[in-house]
N, C-alpha and C positions, 0 to 999 in steps of 0.2 A: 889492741895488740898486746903478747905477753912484755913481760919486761926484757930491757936487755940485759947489757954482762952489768953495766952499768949504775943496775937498778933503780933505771927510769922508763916511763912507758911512751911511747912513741904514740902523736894522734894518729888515728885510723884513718888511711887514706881514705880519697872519692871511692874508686873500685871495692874499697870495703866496706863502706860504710852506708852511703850513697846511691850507687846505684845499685846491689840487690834490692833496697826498699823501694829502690822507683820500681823495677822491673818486677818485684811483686805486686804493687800498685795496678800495674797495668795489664800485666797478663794474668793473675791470680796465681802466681808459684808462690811457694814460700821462701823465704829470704833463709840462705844457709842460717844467717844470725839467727833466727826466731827459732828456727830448728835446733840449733846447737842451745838457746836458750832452755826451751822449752822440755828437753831431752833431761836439759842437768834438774830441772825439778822434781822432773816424772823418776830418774833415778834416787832423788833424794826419798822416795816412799810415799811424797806426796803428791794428787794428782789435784788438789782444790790451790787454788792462787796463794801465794804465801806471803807474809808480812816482813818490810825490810829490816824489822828488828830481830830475823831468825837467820837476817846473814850475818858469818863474821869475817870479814876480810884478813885475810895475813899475807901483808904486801911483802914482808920478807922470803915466801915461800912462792907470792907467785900465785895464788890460786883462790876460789872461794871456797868457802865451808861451810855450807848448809845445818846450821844447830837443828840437832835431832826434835821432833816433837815430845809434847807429855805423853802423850802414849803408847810412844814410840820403844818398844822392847826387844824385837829384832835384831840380833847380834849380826854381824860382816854387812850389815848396809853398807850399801856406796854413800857418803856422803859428800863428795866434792866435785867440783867443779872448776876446770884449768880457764883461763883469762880467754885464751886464744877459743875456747871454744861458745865462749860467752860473752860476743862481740854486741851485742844489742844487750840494753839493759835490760834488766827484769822487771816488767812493770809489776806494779804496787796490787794485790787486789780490793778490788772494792766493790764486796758485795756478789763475789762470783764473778764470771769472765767479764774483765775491764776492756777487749779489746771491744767490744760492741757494744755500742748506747746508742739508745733512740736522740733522733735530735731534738735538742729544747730540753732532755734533764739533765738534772745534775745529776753523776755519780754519787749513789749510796753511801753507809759507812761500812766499816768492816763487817763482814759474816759476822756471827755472833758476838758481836760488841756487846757489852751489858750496860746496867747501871754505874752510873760513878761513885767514888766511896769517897765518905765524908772526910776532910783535913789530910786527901793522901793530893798531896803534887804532882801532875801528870804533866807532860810535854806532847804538845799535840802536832799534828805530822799530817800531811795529804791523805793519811788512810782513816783520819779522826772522821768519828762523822759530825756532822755539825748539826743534825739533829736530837742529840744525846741531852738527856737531862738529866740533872741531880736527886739523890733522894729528895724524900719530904721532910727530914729533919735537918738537911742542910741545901735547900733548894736555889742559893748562888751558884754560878759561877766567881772568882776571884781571881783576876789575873795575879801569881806569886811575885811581890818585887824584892821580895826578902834573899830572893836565889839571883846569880849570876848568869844565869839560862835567860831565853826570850821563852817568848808563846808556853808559858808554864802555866799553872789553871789549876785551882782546887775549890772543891764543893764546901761551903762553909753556909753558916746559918747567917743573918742580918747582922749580928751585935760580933761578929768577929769580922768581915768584909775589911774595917779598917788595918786590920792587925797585915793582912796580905798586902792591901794598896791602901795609904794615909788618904788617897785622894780620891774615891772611890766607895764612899761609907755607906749608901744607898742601896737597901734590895728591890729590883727592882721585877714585881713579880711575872709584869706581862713578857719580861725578857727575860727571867730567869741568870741575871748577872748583876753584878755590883756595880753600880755605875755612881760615876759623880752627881753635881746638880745641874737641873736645867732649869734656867732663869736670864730671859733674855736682858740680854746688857750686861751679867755676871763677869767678872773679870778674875776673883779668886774665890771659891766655895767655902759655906761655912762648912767643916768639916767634923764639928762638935754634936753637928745635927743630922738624926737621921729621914730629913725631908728636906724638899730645894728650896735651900734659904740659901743667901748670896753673903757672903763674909765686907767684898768688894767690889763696886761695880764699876766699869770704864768710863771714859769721858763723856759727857753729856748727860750722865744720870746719875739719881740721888737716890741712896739705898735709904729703904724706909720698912720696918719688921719683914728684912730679908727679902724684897722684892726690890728690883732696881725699876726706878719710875723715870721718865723723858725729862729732864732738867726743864727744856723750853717750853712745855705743853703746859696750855692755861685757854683763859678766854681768847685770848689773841688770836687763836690759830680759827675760832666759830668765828672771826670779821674776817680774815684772809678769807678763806671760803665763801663768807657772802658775799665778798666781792667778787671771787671769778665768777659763782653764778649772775647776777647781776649783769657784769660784762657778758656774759655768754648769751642772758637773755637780748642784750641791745643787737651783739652782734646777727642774733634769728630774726628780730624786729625790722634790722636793715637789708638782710637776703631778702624775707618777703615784698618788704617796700620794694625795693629793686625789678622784685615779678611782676607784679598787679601794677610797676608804672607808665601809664600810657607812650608809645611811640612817639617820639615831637622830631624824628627826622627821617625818614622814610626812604630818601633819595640816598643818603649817608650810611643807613642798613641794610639796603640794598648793593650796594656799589662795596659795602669791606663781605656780603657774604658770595657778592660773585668772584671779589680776589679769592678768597677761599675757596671757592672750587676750581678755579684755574690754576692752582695748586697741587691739587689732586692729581697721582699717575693715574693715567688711564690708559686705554688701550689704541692700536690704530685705527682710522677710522672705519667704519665698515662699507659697506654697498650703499648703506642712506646716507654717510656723511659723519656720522654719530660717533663719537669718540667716548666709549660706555668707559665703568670702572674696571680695572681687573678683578677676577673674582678671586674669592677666597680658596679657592683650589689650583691655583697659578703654583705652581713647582718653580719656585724663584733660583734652586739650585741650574738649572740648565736656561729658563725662561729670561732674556733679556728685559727687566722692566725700567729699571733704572740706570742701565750703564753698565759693564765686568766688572768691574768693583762690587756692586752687591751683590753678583752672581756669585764671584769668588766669596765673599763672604757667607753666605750661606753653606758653602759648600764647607770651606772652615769649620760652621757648627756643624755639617754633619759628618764632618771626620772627628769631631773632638766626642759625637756621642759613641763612633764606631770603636772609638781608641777605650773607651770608658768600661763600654761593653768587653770587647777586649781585655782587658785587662780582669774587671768581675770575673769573667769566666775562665780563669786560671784560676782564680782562689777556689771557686765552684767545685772543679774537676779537682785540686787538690785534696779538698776538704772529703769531698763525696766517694773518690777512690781510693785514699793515699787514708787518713784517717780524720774520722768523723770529729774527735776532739776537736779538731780547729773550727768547727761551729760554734763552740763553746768559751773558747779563750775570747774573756773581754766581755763577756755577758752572765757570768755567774753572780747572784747575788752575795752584799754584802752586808753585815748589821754588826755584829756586838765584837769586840774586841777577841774573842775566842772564835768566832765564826771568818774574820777578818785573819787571823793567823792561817786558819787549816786555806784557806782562798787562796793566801800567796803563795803557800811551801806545795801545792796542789799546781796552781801556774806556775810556779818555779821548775816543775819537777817536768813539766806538757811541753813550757817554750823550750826547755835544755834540747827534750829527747826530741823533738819536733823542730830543730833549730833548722835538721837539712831543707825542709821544704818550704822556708821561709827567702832561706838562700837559692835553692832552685827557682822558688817564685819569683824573685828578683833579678835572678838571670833571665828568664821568658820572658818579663815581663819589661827588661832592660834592651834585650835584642829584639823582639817584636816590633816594641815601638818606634826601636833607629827602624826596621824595613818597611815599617807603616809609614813612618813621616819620611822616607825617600821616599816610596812611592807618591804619595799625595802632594809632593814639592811638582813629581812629576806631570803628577794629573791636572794642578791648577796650572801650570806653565801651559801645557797644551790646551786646556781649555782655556783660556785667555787666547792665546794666536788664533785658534779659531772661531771667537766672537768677533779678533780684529779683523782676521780675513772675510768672513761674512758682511760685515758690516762698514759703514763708512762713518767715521769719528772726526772729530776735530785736527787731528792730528794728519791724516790723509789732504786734509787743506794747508799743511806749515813745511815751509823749508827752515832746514836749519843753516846760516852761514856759518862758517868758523875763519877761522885764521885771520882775521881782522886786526889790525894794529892797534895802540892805542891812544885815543885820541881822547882830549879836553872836551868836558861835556860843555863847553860857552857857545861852538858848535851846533848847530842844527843836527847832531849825527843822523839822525834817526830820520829826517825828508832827506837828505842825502843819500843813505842807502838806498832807499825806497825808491827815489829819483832812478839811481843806477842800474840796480833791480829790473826795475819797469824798462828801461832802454833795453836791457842784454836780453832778457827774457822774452818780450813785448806782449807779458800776461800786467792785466790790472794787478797791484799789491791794496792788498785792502789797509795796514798798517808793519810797523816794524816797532 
């Protein structure tokens, strides 16, 4: 929104902000915003995607200003753009039109990026490409720690690397960046040298011409190992004994593997008498096998894969209508401390603008679930009453008494009720 008298900007409501993007998403209109965006570029004389460093904001005024290009000679251009009409931000270009990427790349670098110039300090930014390399006479990168800036970066040859980061002396060419040493167990780098030698190494090891070696490793560790093998061998010597050893009770292995199958569910009996297994295609969700207990249970896991589903396919339909980017957040690669900069200020810039659909997803995905899990409170309730009603349970055989006084268990209570029970009733009580 512009600013007020106040000269402060008010956030963009839902209605502004919000829902033209949904309603572009779904019906394929364009969102006033992208129009009014789009409009102020094409008025600036440029129709190719523009770099955020050709904006200059003048918050005192209220407006953008579009810096003219180099070749830009055209006297009475429009060059601005008012707040109010440039309600969606301007995305960054990368490469030509960033609103469409295939899924699975990563965005390009800029249109005609060139080469890097030797000992100049650049600040690298979401539209840096991370493919970019250094000349041949100064083939690092150097992250600058001499400057008060982050993600700063200058092309230097091997024997300057230190001069930019102390810690960092290393060219290392298959990366093309300066990097420290790598020497496992290193704790502080030799920095005088320009190969992985270790200055300092951490506990349990003894640095020996710059390599940190295992304090504890010796012959010791070739007897541990003969031992487990050793054990390991007796232990396979005792499994096979145990196979190959003859029966010596017959009537005893017979009698634990018939408890064992009278263990076993199985089904009711059939027309021959025969009480088979259930088969593996038994639909345990509706199938009484074991009791509503496990019926309900099953049914549990298959609301928990519906809700799962559910939910996936909100981010789906997000990502595939709304924008494709959100395929990409959280799977771009990472490597060298220059390629790690343009990564974040890149996702910095995707979650901001993308923040609504994060927040929409979490409302669908908030209310959905409360109307899935009432329904399915509803659906196990009912299906439980009508396994009870079908079926005859334990419970169907129990009275409950209540309102009983209380009484000293020294007492017999319990053939006493039962006693009375059997009188009033004149059903057998099997126990109380």
């Amino acid at each position: 929104p512009p600013l007020d008298v106040a000269g402060s900007r008010p956030p963009p409501s839902f209605a502004m902000n919000v829902a033209p993007r949904f309603a572009a998403a779904l019906f394929g209109i364009a969102a006033p915003s992208a129009i009014a965006a789009t409009s102020g570029v094409l008025r600036g004389g440029k129709a190719s995607a523009i770099l955020r460093t050709d904006l200059v904001t003048d918050e005192a005024q209220g407006s953008l200003a579009l810096a003219p290009p180099a070749n830009a000679s055209a006297p009475g251009a429009e060059q601005s753009m008012s707040f109010a009409a440039a309600i969606k931000p301007i995305r960054i270009g990368r490469g030509g039109d960033s609103t469409k990427k295939s899924r699975g790349q990563e965005p390009k670098g800029v249109a005609g990026a060139g080469d890097q110039e030797c000992g100049v300090t650049s600040k690298v930014t979401s539209a840096s490409n991370k493919e970019d390399r250094c000349p041949t006479e100064c083939p690092y990168f150097a992250q600058d720690r001499n400057d008060k800036d982050f993600c700063t970066f200058a092309c230097v040859p091997e024997e300057q690397c230190r001069l930019y980061n102390p810690a960092t002396q290393i060219g290392d060419k298959g990366l093309g960046v300066c990097r420290s040493c790598v020497v496992d167990g290193c704790e502080k780098c030799d920095t005088t040298a320009n190969t992985d030698r270790c200055e300092a190494c951490q506990g349990g090891y003894i640095l020996k011409d710059g390599i940190c070696h295992f304090k504890y490793a010796g012959p010791w560790m070739n007897y541990v190992a003969g031992f487990f093998v050793v054990v390991g061998v007796l232990v396979v010597i005792w499994v096979l004994d145990m196979i190959i050893r003859p029966c010596t009770n017959e009537q005893g292995l017979n009698a634990g593997l018939e408890a064992r199958e009278s263990m076993k569910l199985r089904m009711p009996k059939d027309s021959s008498g025969d009480r088979p297994l259930w088969p593996l295609t038994t639909n345990l969700m509706s199938q009484l096998v074991a009791g509503p207990g496990m019926t309900l249970h099953f049914n549990f896991q298959f609301a928990l894969i519906v809700w799962a589903v559910f939910i996936a396919l909100i981010w789906i339909c997000l990502a595939q209508f709304v924008d494709e980017r959100l395929w990409l957040l959280g799977t771009r690669r990472f490597g060298t401390p220059r390629e790690n900069c343009i990564l974040v200020a890149w996702g910095y810039e995707v979650q901001n603008e993308l923040m609504w659909t994060k927040v929409l997803f979490l409302w669908i995905a908030y209310l959905g679930s409360f109307a899935l899990w009432f329904t399915y409170a509803v659906m196990q309730l009912r299906a439980f009453q009508n396994v009870d009603y079908q079926n005859k349970t334990m419970k169907d055989f129990v009275a409950m008494v209540i309102g009983l006084p209380s009484v000293s268990g020294e007492k017999p209570v319990e053939e006493d009720i039962k006693a009375k029970i059997q009188a009033i009733t004149e059903q057998e009580v099997v126990g109380v």
